[in-house]
C-alpha positions in Angstrom: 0.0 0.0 0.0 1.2 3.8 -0.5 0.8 5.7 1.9 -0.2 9.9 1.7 2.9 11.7 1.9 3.4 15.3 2.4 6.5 17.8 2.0 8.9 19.6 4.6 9.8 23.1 3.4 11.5 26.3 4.2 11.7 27.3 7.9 10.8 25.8 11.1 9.7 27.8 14.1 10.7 26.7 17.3 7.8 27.6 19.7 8.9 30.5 22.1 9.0 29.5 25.8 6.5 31.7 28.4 7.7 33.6 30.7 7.0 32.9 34.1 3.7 35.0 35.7 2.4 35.7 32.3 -1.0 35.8 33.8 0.0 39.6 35.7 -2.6 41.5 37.8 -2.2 44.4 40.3 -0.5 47.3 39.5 1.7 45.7 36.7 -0.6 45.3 33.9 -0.3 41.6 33.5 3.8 42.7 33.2 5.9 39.4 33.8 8.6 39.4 36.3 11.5 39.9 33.6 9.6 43.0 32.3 9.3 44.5 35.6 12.8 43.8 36.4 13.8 45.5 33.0 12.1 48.8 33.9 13.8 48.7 37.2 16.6 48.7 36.0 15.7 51.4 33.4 15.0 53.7 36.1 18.5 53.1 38.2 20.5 53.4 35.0 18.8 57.4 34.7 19.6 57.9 38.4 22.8 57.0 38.0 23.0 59.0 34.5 21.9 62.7 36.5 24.5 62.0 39.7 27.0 61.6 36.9 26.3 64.3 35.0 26.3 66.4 38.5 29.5 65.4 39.1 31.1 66.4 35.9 29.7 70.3 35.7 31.1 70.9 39.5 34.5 70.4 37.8 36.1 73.8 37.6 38.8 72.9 34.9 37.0 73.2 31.2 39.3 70.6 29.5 38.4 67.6 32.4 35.0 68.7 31.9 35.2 68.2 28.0 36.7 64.7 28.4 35.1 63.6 31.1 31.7 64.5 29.1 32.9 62.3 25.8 33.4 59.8 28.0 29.8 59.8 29.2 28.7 60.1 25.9 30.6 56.9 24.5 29.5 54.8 27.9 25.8 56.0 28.5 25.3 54.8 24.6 26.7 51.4 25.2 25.1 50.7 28.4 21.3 51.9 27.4 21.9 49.4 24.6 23.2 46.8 26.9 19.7 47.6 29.6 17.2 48.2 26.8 18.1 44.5 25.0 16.8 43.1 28.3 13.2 43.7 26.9 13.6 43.0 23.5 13.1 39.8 22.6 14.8 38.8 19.3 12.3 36.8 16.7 15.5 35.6 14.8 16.0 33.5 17.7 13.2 31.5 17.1 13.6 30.6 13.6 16.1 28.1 12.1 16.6 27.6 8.8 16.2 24.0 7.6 17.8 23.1 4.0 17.6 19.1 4.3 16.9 16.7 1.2 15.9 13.0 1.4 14.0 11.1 0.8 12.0 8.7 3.1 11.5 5.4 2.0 9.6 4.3 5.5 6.9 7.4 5.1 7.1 7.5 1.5 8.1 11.5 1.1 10.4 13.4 -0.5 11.8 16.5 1.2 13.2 19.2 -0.8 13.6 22.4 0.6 15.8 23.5 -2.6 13.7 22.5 -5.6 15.1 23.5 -8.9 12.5 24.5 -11.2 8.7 23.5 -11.8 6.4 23.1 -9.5 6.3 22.4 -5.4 4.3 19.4 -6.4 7.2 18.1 -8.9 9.1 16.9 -6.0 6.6 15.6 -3.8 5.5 12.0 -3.8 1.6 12.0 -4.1 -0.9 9.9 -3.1 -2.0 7.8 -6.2 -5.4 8.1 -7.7 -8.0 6.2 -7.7 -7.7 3.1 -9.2 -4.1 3.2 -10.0 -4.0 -0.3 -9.5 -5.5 -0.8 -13.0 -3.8 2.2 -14.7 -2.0 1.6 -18.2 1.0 3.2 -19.1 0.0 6.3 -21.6 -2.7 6.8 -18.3 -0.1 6.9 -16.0 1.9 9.2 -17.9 -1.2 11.5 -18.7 -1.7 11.6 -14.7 1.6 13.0 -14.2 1.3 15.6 -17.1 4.2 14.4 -18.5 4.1 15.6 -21.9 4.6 18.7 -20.5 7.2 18.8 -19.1 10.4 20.7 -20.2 12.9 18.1 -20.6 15.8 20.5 -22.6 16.1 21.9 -19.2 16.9 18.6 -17.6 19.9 17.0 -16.7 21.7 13.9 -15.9 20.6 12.6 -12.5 22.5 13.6 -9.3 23.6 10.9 -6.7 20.5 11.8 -4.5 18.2 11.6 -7.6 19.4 7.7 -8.0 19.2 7.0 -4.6 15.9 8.0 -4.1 14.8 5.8 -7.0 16.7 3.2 -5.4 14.9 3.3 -2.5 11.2 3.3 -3.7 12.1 0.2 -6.0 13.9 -1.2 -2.6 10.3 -0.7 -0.9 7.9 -1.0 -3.8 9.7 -4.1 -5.9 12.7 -5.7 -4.8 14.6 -5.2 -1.5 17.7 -7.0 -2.3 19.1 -4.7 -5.2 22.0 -2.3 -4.4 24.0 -0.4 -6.3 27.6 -1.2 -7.2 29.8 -0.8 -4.5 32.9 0.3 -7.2 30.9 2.2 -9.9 28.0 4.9 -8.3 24.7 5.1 -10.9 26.3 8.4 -11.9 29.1 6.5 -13.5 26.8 3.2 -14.8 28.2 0.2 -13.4 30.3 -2.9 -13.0 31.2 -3.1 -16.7 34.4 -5.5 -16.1 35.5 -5.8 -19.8 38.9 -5.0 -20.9 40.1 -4.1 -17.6 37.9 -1.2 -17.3 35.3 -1.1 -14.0 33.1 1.0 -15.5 31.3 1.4 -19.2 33.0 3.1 -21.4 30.7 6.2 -21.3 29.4 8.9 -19.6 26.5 10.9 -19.4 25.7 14.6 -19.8 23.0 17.5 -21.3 23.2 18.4 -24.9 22.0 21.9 -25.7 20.5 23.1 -28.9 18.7 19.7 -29.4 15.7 17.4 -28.4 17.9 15.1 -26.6 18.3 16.5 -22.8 20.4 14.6 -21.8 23.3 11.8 -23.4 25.8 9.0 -24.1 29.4 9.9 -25.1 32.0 7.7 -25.2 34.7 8.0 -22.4 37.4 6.8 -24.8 37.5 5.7 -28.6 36.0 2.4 -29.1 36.6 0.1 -31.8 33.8 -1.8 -34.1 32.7 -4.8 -32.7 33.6 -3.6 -29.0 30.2 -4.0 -26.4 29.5 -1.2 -25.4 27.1 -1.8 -22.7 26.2 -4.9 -20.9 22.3 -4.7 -19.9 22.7 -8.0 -18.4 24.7 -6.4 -15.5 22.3 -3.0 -15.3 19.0 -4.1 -16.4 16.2 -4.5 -13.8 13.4 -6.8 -14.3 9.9 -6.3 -13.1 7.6 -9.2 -12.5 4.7 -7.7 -13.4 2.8 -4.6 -14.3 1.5 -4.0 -10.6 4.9 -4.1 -9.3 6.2 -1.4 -11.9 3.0 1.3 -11.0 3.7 0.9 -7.3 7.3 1.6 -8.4 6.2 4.5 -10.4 3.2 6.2 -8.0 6.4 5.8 -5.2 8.2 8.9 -7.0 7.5 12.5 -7.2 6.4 13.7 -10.4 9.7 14.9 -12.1 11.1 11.1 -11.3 8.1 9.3 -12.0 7.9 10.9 -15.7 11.6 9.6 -16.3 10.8 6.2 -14.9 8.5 6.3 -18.3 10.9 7.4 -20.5 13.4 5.4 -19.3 11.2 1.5 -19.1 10.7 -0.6 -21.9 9.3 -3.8 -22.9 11.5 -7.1 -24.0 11.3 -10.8 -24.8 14.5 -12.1 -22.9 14.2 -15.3 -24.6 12.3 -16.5 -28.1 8.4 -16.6 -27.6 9.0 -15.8 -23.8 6.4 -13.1 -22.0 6.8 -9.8 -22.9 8.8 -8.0 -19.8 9.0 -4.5 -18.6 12.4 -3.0 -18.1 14.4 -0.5 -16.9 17.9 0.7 -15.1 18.8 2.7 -12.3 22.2 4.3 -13.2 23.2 6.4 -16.6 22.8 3.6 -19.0 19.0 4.2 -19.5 20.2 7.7 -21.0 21.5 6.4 -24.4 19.7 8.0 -26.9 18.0 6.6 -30.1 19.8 7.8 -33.7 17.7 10.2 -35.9 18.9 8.1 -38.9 20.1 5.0 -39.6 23.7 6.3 -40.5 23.7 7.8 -36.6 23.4 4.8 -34.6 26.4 3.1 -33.7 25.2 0.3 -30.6 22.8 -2.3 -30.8 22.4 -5.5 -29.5 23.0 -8.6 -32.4 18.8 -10.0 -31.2 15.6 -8.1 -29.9 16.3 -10.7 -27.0 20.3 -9.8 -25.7 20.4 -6.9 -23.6 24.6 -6.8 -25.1 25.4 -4.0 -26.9 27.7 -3.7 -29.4 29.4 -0.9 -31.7 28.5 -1.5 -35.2 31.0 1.2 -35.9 34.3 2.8 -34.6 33.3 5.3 -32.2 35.5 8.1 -31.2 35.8 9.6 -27.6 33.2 12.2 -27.4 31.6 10.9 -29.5 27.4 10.5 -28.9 26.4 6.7 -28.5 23.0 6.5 -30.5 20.9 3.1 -30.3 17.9 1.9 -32.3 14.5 1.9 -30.0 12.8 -0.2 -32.6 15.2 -3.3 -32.0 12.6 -4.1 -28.8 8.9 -3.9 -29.6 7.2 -1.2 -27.9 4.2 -3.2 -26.3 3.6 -2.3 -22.8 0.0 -3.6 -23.6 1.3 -7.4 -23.5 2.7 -6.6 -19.6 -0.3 -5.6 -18.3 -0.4 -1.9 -18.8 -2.6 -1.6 -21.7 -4.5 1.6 -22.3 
């Protein structure tokens, strides 16, 4: 079940403490103690001021009198400052600042007192809709508005970002899966070919064009060379009920990415259709405009290896095909 979340923002008051005898009566006007004792010593301090003052006009000699006067000057001003704070009670004081961001997997909320862009509600896991249960894909991604969205301003997900997906699919699908303890999400993963710990790649936004965000290869890469190896980064879902609590367990910006990021695959000849994704870079590889553009597939709609069909040089974009793995999220159970 998900549970109602709500979002933690901005500032926190502390609540003030009461004085003691806030209730008053008699002659003080409902004045508590510290007040009284505040005037009191607002009264002494003027005594003290006049007696002062008397003291320096007896003095015969002009120049003792000048100094004597700038000194008085200089120390009344510093201590009416120091008595009249007594009373003031500084609102400041009772305000801190909170600037924390997690997310909780246990109470199912995101907290983001920083959001970058968008909406408040972008960032805020929601409770789902009714009848989520039985919601299809383009439904779910109508829910969350998520043609919409500007995705030029995107770009690659932070460290926080991953783990937070991390931990709804954790809670919502599988609680075993961790990420790589020698390649972070930000980096892909445990590649392991030729030496190399992570895939030879690396993600990051590409202005001036409809793809956000990228693939480029980390180093020049030969023809025939895998590029990436799904069968170490894939996740699989076991059905379409798993995937939409997955999804409905992220805030709206996530959530829309989980869509654009899962897709459907036969891992074996005539097997069920699955639904797919990753959590780390790898699901940012983009698809090529034109045939002549893509450079990486796999060799069969049903190996998740995938190879350079060219020489690739470093910097260079790593494009796929999309239409190697038939789009049918109705055959998972996410029709409509």
């Amino acid at each position: 079940k998900i549970k109602k979340t709500v979002i933690t923002r901005g500032l926190r008051k502390k609540t003030p403490q009461t004085l003691p005898g806030g209730g008053g009566g008699g002659d003080s006007g409902g004045m508590t103690p510290a007040m009284d004792n505040s005037s009191s010593n607002k009264r002494s301090f003027g005594q003290h001021c006049n007696a002062i003052i008397s003291f320096v006009m007896k003095q015969k000699n002009t120049l003792i009198r000048f100094v004597m006067a700038i000194s008085l000057i200089f120390v009344g001003g510093f201590m009416i400052k120091l008595f009249s704070s007594a009373a003031v009670v500084d609102s400041s004081a009772h305000v801190e600042l909170n600037t924390s961001h997690s997310y909780n997997p246990d109470k199912m909320h995101f907290e983001d007192a920083n959001t970058q862009g968008g909406d408040d509600d972008d960032n805020v896991v929601k409770e789902p809709p009714h009848g989520w249960q039985t919601f299809g894909f383009l439904q779910i991604r109508e829910h969350f508005s998520c043609d919409v969205f500007d995705y030029l301003l995107f770009k690659p997900p932070s460290m926080k970002v991953w783990q937070m997906i991390l931990d709804a699919y954790n809670k919502e699908v599988d609680s075993s899966y961790k990420f790589d303890e020698i390649v972070p999400p930000t980096h892909g993963y445990l590649f392991g070919r030729n030496g190399e710990e992570a895939p030879p790649f690396y993600a990051k936004s590409i202005e001036g064009t409809n793809r956000n965000r990228g693939l480029f290869a980390s180093r020049d890469i030969q023809e025939g060379e895998v590029v990436h190896d799904g069968t170490k980064s894939d996740v699989v879902f076991p059905d379409a009920l798993a995937w939409r609590r997955f999804v409905f367990a992220l805030p709206r910006k996530a959530a829309c990415d989980m869509t654009e990021w899962s897709w459907t695959q036969r891992l074996e000849n005539d097997g069920p259709m699955k639904l797919l994704t990753a959590i780390n870079i790898s699901v940012l590889m983009n698809m090529g405009l034109n045939p002549a553009q893509i450079n990486a597939v796999p060799k069969s709609s049903t190996s998740s290896l995938f190879y350079a069909t060219k020489d690739i040089k470093k910097g260079e974009e790593i494009l796929t095909d999309y239409d190697i793995y038939d789009t049918r999220f109705d055959l998972t159970g996410l029709g409509g």
